[in-house]
C-alpha positions in Angstrom: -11.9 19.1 -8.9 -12.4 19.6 -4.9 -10.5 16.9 -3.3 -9.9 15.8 0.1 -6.3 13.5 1.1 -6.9 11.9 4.5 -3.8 10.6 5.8 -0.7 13.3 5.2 2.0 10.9 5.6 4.1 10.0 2.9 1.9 9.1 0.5 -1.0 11.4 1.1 1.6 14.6 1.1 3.3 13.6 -1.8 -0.4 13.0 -3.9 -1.7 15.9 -2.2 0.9 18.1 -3.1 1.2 16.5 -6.9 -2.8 17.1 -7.1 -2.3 20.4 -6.4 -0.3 21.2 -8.5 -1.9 19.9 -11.2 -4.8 22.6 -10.5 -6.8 20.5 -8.3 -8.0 22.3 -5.3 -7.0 20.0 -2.3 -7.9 20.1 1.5 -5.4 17.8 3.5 -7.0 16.2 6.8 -4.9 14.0 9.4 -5.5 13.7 13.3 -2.2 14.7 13.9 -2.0 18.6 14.5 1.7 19.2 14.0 1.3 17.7 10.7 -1.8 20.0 9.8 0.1 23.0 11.2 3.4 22.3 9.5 1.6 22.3 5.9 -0.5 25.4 6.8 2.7 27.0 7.3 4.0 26.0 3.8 6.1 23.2 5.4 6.6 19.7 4.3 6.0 17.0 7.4 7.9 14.1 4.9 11.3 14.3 3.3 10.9 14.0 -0.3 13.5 15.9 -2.8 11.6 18.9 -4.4 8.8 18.5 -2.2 8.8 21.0 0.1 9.1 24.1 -2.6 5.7 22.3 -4.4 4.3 22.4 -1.3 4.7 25.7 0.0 3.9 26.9 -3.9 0.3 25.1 -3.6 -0.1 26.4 -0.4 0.5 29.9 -1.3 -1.4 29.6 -4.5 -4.2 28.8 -2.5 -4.8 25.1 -4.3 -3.7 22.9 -0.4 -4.4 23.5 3.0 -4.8 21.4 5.8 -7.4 20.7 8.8 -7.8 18.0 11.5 -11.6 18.2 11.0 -12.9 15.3 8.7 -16.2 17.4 8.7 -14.5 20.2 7.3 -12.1 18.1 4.8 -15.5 16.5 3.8 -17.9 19.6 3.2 -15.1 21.2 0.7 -14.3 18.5 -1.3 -16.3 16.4 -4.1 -13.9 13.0 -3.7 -11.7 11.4 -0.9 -8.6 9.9 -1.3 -7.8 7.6 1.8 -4.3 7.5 2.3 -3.8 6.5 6.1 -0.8 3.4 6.9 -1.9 0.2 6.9 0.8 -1.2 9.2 1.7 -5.1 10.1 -0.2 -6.4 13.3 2.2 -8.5 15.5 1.0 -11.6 13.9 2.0 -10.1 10.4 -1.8 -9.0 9.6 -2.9 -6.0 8.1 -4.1 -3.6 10.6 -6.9 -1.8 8.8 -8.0 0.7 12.3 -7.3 3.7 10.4 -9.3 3.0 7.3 -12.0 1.9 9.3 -11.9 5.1 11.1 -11.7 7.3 8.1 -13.8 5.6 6.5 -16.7 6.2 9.4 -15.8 9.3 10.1 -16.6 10.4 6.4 -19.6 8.5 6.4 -20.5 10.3 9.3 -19.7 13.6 8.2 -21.7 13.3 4.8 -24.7 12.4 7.5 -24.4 15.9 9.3 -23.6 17.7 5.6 -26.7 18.8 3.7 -27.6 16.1 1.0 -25.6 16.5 -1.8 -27.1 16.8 -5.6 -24.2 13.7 -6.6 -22.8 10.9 -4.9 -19.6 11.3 -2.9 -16.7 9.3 -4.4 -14.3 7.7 -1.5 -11.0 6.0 -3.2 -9.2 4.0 -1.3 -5.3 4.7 -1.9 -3.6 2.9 0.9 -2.2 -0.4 -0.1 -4.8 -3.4 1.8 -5.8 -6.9 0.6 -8.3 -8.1 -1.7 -12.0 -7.9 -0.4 -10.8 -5.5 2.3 -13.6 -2.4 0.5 -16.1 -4.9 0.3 -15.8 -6.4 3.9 -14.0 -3.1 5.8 -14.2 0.0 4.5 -17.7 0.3 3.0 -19.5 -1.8 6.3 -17.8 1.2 8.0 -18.7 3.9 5.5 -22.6 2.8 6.0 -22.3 3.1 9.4 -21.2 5.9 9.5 -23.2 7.3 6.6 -26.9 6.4 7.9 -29.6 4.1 6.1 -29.4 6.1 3.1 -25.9 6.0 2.7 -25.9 3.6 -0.8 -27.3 6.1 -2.4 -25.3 8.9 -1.2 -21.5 7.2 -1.8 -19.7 5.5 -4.3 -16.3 3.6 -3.8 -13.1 3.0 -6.1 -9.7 1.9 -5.4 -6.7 4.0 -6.9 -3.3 1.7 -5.9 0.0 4.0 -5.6 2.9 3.4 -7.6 5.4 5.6 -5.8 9.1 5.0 -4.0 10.4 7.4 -1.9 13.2 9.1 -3.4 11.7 9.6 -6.5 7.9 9.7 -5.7 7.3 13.0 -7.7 8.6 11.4 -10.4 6.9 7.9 -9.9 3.5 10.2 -9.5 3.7 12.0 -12.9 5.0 8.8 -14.6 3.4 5.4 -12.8 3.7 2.3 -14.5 -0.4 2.5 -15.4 -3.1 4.4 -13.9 -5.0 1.6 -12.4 -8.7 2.3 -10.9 -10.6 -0.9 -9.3 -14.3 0.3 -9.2 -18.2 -1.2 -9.5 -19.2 1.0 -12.4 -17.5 2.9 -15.4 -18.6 6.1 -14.1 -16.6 6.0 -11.2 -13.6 4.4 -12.9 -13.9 7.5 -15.2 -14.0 9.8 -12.6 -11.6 8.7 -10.8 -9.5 8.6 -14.1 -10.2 12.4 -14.5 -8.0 12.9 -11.1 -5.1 12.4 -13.5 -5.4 14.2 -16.6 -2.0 15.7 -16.6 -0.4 12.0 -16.3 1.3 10.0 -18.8 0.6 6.6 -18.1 -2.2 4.0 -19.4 -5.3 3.8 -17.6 -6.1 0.6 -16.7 -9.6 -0.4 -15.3 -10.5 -3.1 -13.3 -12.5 -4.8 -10.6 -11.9 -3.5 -6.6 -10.5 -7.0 -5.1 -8.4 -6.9 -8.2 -7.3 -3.3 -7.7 -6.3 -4.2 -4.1 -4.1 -7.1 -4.8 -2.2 -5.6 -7.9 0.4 -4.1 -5.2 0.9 -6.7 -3.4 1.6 -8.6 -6.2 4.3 -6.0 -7.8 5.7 -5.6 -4.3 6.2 -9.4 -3.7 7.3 -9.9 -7.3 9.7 -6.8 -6.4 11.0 -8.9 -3.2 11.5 -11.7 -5.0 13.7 -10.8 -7.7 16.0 -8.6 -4.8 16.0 -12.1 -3.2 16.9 -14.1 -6.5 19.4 -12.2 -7.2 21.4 -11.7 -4.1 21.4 -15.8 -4.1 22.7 -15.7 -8.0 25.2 -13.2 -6.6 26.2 -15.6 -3.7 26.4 -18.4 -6.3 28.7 -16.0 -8.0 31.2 -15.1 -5.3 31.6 -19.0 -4.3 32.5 -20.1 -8.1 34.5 -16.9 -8.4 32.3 -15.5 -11.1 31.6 -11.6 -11.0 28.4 -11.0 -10.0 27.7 -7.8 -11.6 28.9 -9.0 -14.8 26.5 -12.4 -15.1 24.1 -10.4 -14.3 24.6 -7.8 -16.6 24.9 -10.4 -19.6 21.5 -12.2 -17.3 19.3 -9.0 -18.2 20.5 -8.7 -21.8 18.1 -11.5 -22.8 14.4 -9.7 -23.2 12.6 -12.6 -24.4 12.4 -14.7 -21.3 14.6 -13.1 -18.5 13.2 -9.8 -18.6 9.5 -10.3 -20.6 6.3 -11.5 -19.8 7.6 -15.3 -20.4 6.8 -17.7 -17.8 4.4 -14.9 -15.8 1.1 -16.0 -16.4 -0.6 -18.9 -13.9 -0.3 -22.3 -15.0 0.4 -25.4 -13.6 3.9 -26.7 -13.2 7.3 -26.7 -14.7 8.9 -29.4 -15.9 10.7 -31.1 -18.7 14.3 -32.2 -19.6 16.3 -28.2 -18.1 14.6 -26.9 -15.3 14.1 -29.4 -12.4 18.0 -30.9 -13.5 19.6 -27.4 -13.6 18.0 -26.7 -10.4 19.1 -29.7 -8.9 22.5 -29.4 -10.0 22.3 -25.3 -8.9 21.6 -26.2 -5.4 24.2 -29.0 -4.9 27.0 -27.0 -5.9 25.3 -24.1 -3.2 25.8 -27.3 -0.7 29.1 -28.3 -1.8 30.5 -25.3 -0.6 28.2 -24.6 2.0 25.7 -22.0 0.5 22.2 -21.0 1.8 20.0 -20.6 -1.4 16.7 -20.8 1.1 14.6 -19.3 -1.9 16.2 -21.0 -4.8 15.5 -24.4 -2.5 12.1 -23.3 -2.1 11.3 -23.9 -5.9 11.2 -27.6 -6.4 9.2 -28.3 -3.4 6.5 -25.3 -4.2 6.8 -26.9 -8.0 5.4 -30.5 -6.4 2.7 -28.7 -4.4 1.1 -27.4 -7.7 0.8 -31.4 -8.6 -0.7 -31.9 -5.6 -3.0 -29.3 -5.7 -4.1 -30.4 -9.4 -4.7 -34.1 -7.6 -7.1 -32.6 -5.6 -8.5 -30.9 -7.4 -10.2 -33.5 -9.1 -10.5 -35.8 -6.4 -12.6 -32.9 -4.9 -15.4 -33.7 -7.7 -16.0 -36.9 -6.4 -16.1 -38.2 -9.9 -12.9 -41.1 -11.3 -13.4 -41.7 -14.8 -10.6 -39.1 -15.7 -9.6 -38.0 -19.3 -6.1 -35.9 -19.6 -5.3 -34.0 -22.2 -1.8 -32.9 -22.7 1.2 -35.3 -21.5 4.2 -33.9 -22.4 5.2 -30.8 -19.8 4.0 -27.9 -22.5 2.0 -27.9 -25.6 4.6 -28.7 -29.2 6.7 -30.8 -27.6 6.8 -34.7 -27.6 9.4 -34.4 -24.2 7.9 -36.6 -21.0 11.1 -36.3 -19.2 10.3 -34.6 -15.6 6.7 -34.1 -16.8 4.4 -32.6 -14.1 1.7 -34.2 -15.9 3.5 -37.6 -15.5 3.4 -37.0 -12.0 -0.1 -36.3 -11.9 -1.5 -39.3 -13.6 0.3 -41.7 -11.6 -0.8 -39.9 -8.2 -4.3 -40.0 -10.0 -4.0 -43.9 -10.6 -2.3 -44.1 -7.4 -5.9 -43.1 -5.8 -7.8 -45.3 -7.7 -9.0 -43.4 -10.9 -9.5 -44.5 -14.4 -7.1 -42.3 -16.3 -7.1 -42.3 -20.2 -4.6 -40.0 -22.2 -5.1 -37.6 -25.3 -1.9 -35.8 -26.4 -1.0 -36.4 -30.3 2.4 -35.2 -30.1 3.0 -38.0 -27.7 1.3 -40.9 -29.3 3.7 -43.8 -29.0 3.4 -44.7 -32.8 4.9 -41.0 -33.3 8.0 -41.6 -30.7 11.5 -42.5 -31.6 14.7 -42.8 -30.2 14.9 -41.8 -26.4 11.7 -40.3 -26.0 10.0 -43.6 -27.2 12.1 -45.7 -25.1 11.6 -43.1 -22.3 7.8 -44.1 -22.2 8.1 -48.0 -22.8 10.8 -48.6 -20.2 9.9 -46.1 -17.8 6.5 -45.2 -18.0 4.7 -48.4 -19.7 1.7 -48.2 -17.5 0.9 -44.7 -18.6 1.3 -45.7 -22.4 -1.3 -48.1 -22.6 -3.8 -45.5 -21.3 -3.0 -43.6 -24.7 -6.1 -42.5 -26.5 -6.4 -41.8 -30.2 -8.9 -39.2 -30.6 -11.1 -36.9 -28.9 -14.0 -38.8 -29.2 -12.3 -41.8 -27.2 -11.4 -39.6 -24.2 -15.0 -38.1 -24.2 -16.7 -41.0 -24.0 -14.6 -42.3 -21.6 -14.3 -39.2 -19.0 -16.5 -37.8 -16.2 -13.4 -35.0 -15.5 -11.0 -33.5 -18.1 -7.9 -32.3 -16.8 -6.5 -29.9 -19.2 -2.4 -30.1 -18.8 -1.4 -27.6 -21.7 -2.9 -25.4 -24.3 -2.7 -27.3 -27.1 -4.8 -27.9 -30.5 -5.7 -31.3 -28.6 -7.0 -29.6 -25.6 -9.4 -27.0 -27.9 -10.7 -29.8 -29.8 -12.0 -31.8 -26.9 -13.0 -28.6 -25.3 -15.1 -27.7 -28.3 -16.7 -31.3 -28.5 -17.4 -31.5 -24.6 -21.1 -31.2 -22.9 -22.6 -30.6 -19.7 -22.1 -34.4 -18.4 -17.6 -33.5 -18.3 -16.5 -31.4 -15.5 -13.1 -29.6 -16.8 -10.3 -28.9 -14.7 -8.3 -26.2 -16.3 -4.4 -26.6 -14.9 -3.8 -23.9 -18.1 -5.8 -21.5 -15.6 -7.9 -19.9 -18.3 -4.9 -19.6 -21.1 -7.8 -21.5 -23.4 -10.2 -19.2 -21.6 -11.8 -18.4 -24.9 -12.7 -21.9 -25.5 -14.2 -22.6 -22.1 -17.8 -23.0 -20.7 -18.6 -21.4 -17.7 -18.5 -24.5 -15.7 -14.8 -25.0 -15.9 -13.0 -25.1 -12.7 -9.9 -23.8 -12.1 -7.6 -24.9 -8.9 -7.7 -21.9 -7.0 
């Protein structure tokens, strides 16, 4: 394929180069003429290990050259890749000028070339936020393009997966291949880039496609963060560091998994919100900073809030809960989120009623009963038996786990109950369209 990289920093050198070498024939463009010259000459303008001999082998082969001319870079290529920095403003926002830019100057270029008997693909590489094609680069694209442009352009996004130090590496062998796009065509098009790379392919909508990376890269920052802290725990208890963490990442079922990574509501029950507790005392017993381990209880109690709101926001108070207990199977109300919830809700003058089986106070014994009639008795007597109860009574149905109770009322509900899904779609199967979910 006849490809165009605009942008030959270190991500548009480094896919240029791997492009080429994968038989692709590739035309580099970038304002800056030192760069241009320097890979003319067979010369990389990054440091990347074993990038400058596959450069200077593309080059000589004939598959990569280089031009400051987006005209140029435009008329011999079939599909650009858009690979310019995205850098933080002073205010910490994304500066999108040289997207924009390209972005017009393709569209204007495509207006000056003769018509083409295809659309020209643009894929959007550099890393920017969700709705930034939609609202940036295609505004800019039109403008640049002429009235006909719609017909004459399609768009994808095409995140990168690279580090530098081993980008060559992390280009053959990526995680996924992940394509954001309006239409399959383009997503298998764009798919075809990569023929020669292991690694599944994984379509997807454009805003989703944009905000993939940012969510690995903040994922990435957080676990760097999370464990320096542990490690600071560590050092102050005189406990090695490398070695709890070594025994840490044996466990593959929830420390290093998928466990506890899909949205939901909040945590809760009778280990979490105690061992945290008890965590960041000892840090303050001895004097530690844990400023993101301190940040989890109070960003835990936001998500309760947010849920209140949420269906105060509907303007409705006849409210039917489903799901007590802080996760489906369990009968445990200690440190319940959804404990919390219900006494904010009566707090601001709603008419709660309660569905959750494995909770039913006939069920309870020992502490668990004794929990609920010394500490929560209020709560108890809004206990409903069945699904029919709750229905009747509701105008909103908060859903608070993904239990058997929460698909049977789901299943028996109509068009009068508005359903607030704190599960976030993990009963998405069972929903109507009209459930809302707290964005």
């Amino acid at each position: 394929m006849r490809i165009s990289v605009f942008g030959l920093g270190y991500v548009g050198c480094v896919t240029a180069v791997s492009l080429a070498g994968e038989g692709h024939t590739v035309t580099g463009a970038d304002v800056n003429a030192e760069k241009v010259g320097q890979v003319n000459d067979a010369e990389s303008p990054v440091g990347e290990p074993g990038l400058p001999k596959l450069l200077a082998s593309a080059v000589h082969l004939g598959r990569l050259r280089a031009t400051t001319s987006v005209e140029e870079a435009v008329a011999a290529s079939d599909l650009a890749l858009i690979c310019v920095g995205t850098p933080s403003g002073p205010n910490g926002r994304l500066s999108l000028g040289a997207v924009e830019r390209v972005a017009r100057d393709i569209g204007t270029a495509l207006c000056a070339l003769p018509a083409r008997s295809t659309p020209y693909t643009v894929v959007v590489r550099s890393t920017v936020l969700p709705g930034t094609t939609e609202r940036a680069l295609l505004p800019a694209l039109l403008d640049g393009a002429g009235a006909d442009a719609a017909r004459r352009v399609r768009v994808a996004v095409n995140p990168e997966f690279m580090r530098e130090g081993s980008s060559l590496r992390d280009f053959a062998q990526p995680p996924m291949t992940l394509v954001g796009s309006a239409d399959p065509e383009t997503a298998t098009l764009v798919r075809s880039l990569y023929s020669k790379v292991t690694a599944p392919f994984v379509p997807t909508s454009i805003r989703t496609a944009e905000l993939v990376k940012y969510a690995c890269n903040a994922f990435h920052a957080l676990k760097i963060g999370f464990s320096n802290e542990i490690g600071d725990v560590c050092e102050a208890f005189d406990v090695d560091p490398q070695e709890l963490m070594r025994i840490f990442l044996m466990d593959r079922k929830l420390n290093v998994s998928e466990a506890y990574l899909r949205p939901g509501f909040a945590f809760g029950g009778s280990c979490l919100p105690k061992d945290l507790r008890a965590l960041l005392a000892a840090g303050r017993s001895v004097d530690l900073d844990l400023p993101l381990l301190s940040a989890l209880l109070p960003a835990n109690h936001a998500r309760v809030r947010k849920a209140v709101d949420s269906v105060i926001d509907t303007g409705k108070r006849r409210v039917g809960v489903i799901g007590l207990a802080f996760k489906a199977g369990t009968d445990d109300l200690r440190e319940s989120p959804m404990v919390a919830l219900v006494e904010a809700l009566i707090g601001k003058g709603c008419d709660v009623r309660i569905l959750d089986h494995g909770v039913a106070l006939t069920r309870l014994v020992g502490a668990n009963r004794r929990y609920i009639q010394e500490q929560i008795p209020h709560i108890a007597s809004l206990m409903c038996d069945d699904h029919d109860e709750i229905l009747r009574h509701a105008e909103v149905l908060v859903i608070g786990n993904a239990g058997i109770d929460a698909a049977r009322v789901l299943d028996a509900s109509d068009e009068r109950h508005i359903v607030v899904d704190l599960t976030r779609g993990q009963l998405r199967g069972q929903l109507r369209p009209a459930v809302l979910e707290p964005a």
